[in-house]
Every structure is written in C-alpha cells, then in structure tokens.
C-alpha positions as CSV (number, residue, x, y, z in Angstrom):
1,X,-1.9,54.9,7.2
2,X,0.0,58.0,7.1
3,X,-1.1,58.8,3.1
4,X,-4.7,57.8,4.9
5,X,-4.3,60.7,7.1
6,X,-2.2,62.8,4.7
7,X,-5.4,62.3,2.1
8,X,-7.6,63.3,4.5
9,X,-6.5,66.7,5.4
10,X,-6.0,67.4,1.7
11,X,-9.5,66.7,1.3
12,X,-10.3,68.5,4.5
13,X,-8.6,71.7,3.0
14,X,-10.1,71.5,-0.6
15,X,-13.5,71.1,1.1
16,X,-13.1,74.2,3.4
17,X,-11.8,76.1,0.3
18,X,-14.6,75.1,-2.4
19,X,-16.9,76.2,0.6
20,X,-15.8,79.2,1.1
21,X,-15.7,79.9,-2.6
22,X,-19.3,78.7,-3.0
23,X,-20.6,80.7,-0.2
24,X,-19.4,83.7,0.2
25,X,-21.0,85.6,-1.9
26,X,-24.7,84.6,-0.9
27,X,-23.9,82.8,2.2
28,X,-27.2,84.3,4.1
29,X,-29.8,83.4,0.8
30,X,-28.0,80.3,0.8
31,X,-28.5,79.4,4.5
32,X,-32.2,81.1,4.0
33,X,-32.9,78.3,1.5
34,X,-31.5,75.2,3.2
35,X,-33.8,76.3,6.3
36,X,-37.1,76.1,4.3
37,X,-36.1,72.9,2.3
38,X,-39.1,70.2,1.7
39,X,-37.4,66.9,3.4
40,X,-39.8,64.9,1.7
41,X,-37.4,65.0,-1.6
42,X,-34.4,65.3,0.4
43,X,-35.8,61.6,1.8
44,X,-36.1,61.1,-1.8
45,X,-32.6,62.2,-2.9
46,X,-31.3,60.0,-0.2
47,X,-33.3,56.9,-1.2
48,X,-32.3,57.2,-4.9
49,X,-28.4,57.2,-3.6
50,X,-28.7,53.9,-1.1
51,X,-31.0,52.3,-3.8
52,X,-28.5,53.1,-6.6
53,X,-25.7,51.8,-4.0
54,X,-28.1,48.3,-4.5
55,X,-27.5,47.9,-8.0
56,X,-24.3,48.3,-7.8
57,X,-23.7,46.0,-4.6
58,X,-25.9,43.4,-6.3
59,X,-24.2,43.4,-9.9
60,X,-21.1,42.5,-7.7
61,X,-22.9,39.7,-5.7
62,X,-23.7,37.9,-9.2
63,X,-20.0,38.2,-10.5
64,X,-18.1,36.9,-6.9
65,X,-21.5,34.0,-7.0
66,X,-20.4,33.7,-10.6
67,X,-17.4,32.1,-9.4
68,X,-18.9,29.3,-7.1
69,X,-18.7,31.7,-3.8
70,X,-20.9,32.3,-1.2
71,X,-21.3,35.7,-1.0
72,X,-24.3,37.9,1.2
73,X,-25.6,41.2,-0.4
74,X,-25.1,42.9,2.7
75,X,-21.1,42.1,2.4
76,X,-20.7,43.7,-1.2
77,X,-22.9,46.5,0.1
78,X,-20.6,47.0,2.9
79,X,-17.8,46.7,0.6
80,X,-19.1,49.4,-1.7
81,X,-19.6,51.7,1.0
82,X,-16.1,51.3,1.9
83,X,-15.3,51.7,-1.5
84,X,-16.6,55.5,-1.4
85,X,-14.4,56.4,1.4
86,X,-11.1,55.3,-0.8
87,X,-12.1,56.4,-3.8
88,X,-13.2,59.6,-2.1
89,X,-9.6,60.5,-0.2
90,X,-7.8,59.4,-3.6
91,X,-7.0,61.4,-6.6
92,X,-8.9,59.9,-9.9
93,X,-10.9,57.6,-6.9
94,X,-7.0,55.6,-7.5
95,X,-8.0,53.4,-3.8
96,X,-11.2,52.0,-4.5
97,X,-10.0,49.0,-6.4
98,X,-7.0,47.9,-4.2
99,X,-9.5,47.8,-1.0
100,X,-11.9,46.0,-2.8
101,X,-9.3,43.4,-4.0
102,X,-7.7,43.4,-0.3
103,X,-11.3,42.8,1.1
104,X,-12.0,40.1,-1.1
105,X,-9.2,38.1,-0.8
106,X,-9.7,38.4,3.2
107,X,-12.8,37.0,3.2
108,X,-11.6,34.1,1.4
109,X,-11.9,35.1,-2.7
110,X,-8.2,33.8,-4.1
111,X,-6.3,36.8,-5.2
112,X,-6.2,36.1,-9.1
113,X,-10.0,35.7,-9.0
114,X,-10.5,38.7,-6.8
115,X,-9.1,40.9,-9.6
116,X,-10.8,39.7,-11.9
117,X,-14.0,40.4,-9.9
118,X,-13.0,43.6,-10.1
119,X,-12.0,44.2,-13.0
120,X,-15.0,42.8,-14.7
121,X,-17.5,44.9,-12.7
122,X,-15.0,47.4,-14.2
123,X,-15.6,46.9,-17.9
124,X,-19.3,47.0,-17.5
125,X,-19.3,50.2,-15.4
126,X,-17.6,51.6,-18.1
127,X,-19.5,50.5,-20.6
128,X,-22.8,51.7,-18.9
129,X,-20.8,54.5,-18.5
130,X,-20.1,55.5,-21.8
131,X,-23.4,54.1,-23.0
132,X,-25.2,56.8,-20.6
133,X,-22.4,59.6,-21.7
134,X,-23.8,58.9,-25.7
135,X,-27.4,58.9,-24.9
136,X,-26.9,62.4,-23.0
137,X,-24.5,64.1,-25.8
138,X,-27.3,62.9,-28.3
139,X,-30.0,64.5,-26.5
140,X,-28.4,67.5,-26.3
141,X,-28.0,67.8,-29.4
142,X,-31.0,68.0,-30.7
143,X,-32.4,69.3,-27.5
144,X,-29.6,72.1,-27.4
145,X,-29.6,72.1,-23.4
146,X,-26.3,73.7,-23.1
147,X,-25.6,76.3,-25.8
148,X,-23.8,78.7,-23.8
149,X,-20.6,76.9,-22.3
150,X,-18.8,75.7,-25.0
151,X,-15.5,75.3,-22.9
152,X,-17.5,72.9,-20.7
153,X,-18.6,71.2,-23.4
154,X,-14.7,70.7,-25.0
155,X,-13.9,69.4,-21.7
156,X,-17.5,67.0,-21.8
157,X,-16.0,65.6,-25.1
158,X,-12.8,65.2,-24.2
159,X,-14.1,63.0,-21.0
160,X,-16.3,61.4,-23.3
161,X,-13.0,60.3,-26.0
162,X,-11.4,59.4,-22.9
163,X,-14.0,57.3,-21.3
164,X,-14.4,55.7,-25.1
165,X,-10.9,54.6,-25.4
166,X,-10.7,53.0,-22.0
167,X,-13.7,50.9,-23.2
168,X,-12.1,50.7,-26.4
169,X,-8.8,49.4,-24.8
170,X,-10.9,46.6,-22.8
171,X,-12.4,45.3,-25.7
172,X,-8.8,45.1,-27.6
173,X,-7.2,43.2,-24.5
174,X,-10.6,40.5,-24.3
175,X,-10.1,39.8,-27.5
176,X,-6.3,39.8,-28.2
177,X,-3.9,38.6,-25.5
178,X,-0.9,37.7,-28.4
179,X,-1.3,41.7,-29.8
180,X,-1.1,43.1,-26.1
181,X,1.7,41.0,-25.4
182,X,3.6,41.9,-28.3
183,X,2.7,45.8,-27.4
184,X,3.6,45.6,-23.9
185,X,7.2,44.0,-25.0
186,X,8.4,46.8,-27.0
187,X,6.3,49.5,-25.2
188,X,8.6,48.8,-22.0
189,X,11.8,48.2,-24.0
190,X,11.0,51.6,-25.9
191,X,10.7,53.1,-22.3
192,X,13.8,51.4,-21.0
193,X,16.0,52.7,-23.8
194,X,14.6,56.2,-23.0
195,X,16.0,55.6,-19.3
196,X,12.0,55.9,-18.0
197,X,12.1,52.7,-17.0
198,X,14.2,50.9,-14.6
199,X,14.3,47.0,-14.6
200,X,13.1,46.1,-17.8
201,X,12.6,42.7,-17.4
202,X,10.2,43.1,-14.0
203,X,8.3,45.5,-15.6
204,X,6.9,43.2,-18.5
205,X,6.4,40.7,-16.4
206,X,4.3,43.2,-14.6
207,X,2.2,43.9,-16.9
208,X,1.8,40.7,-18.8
209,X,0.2,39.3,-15.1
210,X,-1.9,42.5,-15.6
211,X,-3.3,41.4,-18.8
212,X,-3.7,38.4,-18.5
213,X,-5.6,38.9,-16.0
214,X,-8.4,41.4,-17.7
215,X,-8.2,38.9,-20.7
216,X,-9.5,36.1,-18.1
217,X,-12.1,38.4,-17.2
218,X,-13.2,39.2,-20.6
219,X,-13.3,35.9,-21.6
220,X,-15.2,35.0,-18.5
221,X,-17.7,37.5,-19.5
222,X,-18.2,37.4,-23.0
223,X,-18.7,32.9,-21.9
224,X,-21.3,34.0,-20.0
225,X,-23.8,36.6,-21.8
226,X,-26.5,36.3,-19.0
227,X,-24.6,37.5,-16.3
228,X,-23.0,40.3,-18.4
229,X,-26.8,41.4,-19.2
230,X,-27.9,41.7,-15.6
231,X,-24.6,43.4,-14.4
232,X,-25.0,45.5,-16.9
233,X,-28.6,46.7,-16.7
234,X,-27.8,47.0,-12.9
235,X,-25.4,49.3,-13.3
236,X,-27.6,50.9,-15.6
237,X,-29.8,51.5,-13.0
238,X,-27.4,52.6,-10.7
239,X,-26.2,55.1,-12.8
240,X,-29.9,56.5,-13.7
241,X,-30.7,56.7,-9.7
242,X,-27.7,58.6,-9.2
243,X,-28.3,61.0,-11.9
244,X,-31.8,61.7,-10.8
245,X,-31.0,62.8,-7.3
246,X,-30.4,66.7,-7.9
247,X,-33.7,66.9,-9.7
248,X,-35.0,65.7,-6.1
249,X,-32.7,68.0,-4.5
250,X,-33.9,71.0,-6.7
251,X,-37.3,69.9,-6.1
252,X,-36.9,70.0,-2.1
253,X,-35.5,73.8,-2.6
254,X,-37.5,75.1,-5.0
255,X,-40.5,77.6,-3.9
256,X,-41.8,77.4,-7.1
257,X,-42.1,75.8,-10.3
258,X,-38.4,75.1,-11.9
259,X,-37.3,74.6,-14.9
260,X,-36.0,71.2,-14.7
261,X,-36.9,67.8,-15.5
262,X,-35.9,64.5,-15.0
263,X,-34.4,64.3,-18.6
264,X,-32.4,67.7,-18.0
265,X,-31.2,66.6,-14.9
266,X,-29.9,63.5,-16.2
267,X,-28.2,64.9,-19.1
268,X,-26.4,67.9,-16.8
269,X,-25.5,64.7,-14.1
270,X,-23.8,62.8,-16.6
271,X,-21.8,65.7,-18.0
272,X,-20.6,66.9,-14.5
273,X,-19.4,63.5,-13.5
274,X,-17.4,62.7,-17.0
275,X,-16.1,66.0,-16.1
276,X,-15.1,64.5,-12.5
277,X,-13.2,61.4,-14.2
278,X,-10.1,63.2,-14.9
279,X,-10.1,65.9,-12.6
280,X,-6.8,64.5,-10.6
281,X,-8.3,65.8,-7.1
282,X,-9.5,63.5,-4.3
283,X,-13.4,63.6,-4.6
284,X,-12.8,65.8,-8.3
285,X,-13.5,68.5,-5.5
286,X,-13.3,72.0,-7.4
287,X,-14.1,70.4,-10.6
288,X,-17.3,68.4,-9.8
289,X,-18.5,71.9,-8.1
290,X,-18.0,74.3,-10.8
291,X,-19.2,71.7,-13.7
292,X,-22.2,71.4,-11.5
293,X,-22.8,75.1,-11.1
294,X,-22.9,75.8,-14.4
295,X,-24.6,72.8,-16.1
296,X,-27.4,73.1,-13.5
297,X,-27.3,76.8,-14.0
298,X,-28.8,76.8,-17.0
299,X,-32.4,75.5,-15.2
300,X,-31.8,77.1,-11.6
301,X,-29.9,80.2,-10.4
302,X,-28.8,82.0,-7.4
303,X,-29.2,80.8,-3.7
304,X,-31.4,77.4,-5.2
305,X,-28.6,76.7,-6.8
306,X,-26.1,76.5,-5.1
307,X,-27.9,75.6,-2.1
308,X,-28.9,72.6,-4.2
309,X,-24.7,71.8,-4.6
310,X,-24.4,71.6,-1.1
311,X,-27.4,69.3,-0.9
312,X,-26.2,66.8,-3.6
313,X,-22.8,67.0,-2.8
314,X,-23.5,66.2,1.0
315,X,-25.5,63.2,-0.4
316,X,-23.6,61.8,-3.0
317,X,-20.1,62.2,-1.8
318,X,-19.7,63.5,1.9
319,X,-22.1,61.3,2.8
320,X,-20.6,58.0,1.8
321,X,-17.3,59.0,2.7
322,X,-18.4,59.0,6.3
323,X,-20.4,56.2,6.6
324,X,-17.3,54.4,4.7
325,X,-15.0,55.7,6.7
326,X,-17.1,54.4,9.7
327,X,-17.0,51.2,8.8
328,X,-13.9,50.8,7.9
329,X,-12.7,51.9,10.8
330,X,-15.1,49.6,13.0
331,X,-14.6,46.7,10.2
332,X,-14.2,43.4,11.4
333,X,-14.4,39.8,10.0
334,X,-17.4,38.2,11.2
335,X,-18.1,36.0,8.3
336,X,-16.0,33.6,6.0
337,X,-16.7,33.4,2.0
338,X,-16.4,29.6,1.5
339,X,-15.8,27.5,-1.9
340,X,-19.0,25.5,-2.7
C-alpha cells in the first residue's frame, strides 16, 4: 500500500509537470478549443476505448473458459479496468500482471493456471502487437508519413527490435523447454560467479517454475489453433479501436477540414505507443506526450493539437486509471469462479 500511494504522487507530479509544459505556451488557444469541441466524436473517442476494452476482456474470457471455468464477461471486464489503474501507477505498466494473477486466483482460478492465463493473453498481445507495428512501418514507407523526425523514428525501430525479440523469445521458450533450461543454468551460474547474484541455487529454481510455466502456455496454445485465432483477432481489434480514437478526437476539435485520416492516425498511434513500451515512467508520461506531439504534428498543429493530447490522453489513460482505481478500491467478491 505504501508504493500504491508512493506511485501515485509520482504520477501526480509527472502529470502536473507534462501539463504545465504542454500548456503554457498557448494555454488560452488551448482552453479556446476544448470549449468549442463537437462531443459527438468525443462520444465517439470514448466508445472506440470501452469497445476496444471488449475485445480485450472477451479474448480473456475464451482463454480462463478455455480451462473448464466459469467465467462472466463482466468479471474480465472488471479485471481489465483494474488492470489500467496498475499498469498506469507502474513504471513499464510492471503491476498489471501480478493483479490480474492475484484476482484470478481469488476468484477460484489455481495459481499455476492463472499464470498461464496471463501469460498467454501475453504472447498474443504481443504478437498483435508487433504484427500492427510492421503493417505501420511498411506503410510508412512507401507512404513517407514521417520524413522529418528521424530521431523519433531510431527510437520507433528500436521499440519495434525490442517488441520483436520479446516475441521472438516466446516462440523459443514454446518450443524448446530443454534449450531454456540449459540457458537459464549457466546464465545464473555466470551471474553468480560475477557476485550479481546471490543464492544461486533459488534463483534457477526461480526461473525454471517461470518457464515452465510459459512453455505450458505455449503448448496450450499452439494445441488449440481456434482459440489462438479468435484471441488473436480480438486483440486485433482492440488494438485498431484504440488506434483510431485521436482521429475522433481531431475530428471533435477541428473547425475545418484536417489533414488526417484513419490510416494516418493509425500509423502515428502505433508509433507513439511502441515508443511508450520502454519509456520506464509510470503511464510513459513525458514520453507518450512528446511522441504524440510530434507524430500527430505532422497532420495538425498549434492549439488543435495539443488540445487534441489532452483529449486522448484524458480518454485513454486518465480515464481508466480512475474508474480502475474506483473499483478497486470498492472491489469486493460477490461471485465465485467454479470448476465445471
């Protein structure tokens, strides 16, 4: 509880900060905008998020189900929601997992199987993930959307190689358990010898629970090729429904005719976010702002765009971290998840 609170007023600082920074050079435009917004596609914006927030609930109904449990939508919805608050107050969104875990296993889901739950729902997000980051690097290379921010786009590819080797380093552990054994036996004694490891003996056996455990998943997965399909296109969808919502936002700001589109918007989305994934700041806060500001400002400028940050960012992030904190504070068991 005390890192809870500790997390919090980080954030709480960071936030006020990037604020200031964002505002105070065109803080009455800015203000000027917001007041003459169109809440039609703010409605919009805020559908595509709590849709998107769907798909994602509902590719996690299909994997707990998967394992002979009873599971309501409305509890993984819940427990994503939830999710946003931990992942929000946590640097590289580090709490998410845990609470998901610690919420399944309290509703009844045996430990071992609750992480592999997650950590299956893991390995396709990440390969949607990577799958979306390829399609938008591609278009942008022949489409040459971003030609003027080359350090942005360094730090795009280095996300991208990053994001690639995770789902690279998935696929190795599904399909070799013996070779990531062997690796995680003299990768620990290496350590240990280098005195940056303490105990070698717990740690291995650490980490060989760890991987067997994703291996179990992946095998679970690649033994059932349906339910890897669906979860998959759902978090396809969920990641296209996120991506779309500043073109909405744009649209509910703009007094005229932008130039943006719900291609553009997609592509400049998925950048800023595999930006976010290694920015080591609760929320990427700082990061997630500036990647925004200048992928988005190369279709909208001034007050609409930064106006349109606040929008967005309210939606997609402060948002959910509210409503998650809400219910986690107000959380209590009112249903049991029982074996069939």
């Amino acid at each position: 509880m005390k890192n809870l609170k500790k997390n919090s007023i980080i954030l709480l600082i960071i936030t006020f900060v990037v604020l200031v920074c964002v505002l105070k050079d065109d803080f009455p435009s800015i203000i000027e905008t917001l007041k003459n917004a169109n809440f039609f596609w703010i409605v919009i914006a805020l559908l595509c998020f709590f849709i998107a927030i769907a798909f994602e609930a509902r590719a996690y109904q299909e994997i707990i189900q998967g394992y002979a449990y009873k599971y309501q939508f409305k509890q993984a919805y819940k427990m994503l929601l939830i999710t946003k608050f931990f992942n929000g107050i946590t640097p590289f969104s580090s709490g998410g997992q845990p609470m998901q875990i610690y919420m399944l296993k309290r509703d009844g889901v045996r430990l071992t199987k609750a992480t592999n739950i997650i950590i299956q729902n893991f390995i396709i997000y990440q390969l949607a993930l990577v799958v979306f980051g390829l399609i938008a690097i591609i278009i942008n290379y022949y489409l040459e959307l971003f030609t003027d921010i080359t350090l942005l786009k360094q730090l795009v590819t280095i996300g991208f190689i990053v994001n690639t080797l995770v789902m690279v380093g998935l696929i190795i552990i599904s399909f070799s358990s013996k070779f990531n054994h062997f690796m995680i036996q003299k990768g620990i004694s290496i350590l240990s010898k280098l005195k940056l490891v303490k105990n070698k003996e717990k740690k291995q056996k650490e980490w060989r629970e760890k991987v067997d455990d994703f291996h179990e998943g992946a095998i679970y997965l690649r033994q059932n090729k349906g339910l890897c399909i669906r979860t998959f296109i759902y978090n396809i969808i969920y990641l296209f429904l996120t991506y779309l919502m500043p073109y909405f936002v744009i649209l509910a700001l703009a007094k005229k005719e932008v130039n943006i589109t719900p291609l553009t918007s997609i592509c400049a989305s998925a950048y800023v976010l595999i930006i976010g994934s290694f920015v080591p700041i609760p929320g990427a806060s700082g990061g997630i702002e500036f990647g925004y500001l200048k992928f988005f400002g190369n279709f909208v400028t001034g007050s609409l765009l930064k106006a349109s940050l606040l929008i967005w960012r309210s939606i997609s992030y402060y948002l959910p971290m509210i409503i998650g904190g809400v219910l986690f504070s107000t959380n209590t068991r009112k249903e049991d998840i029982k074996c069939e």
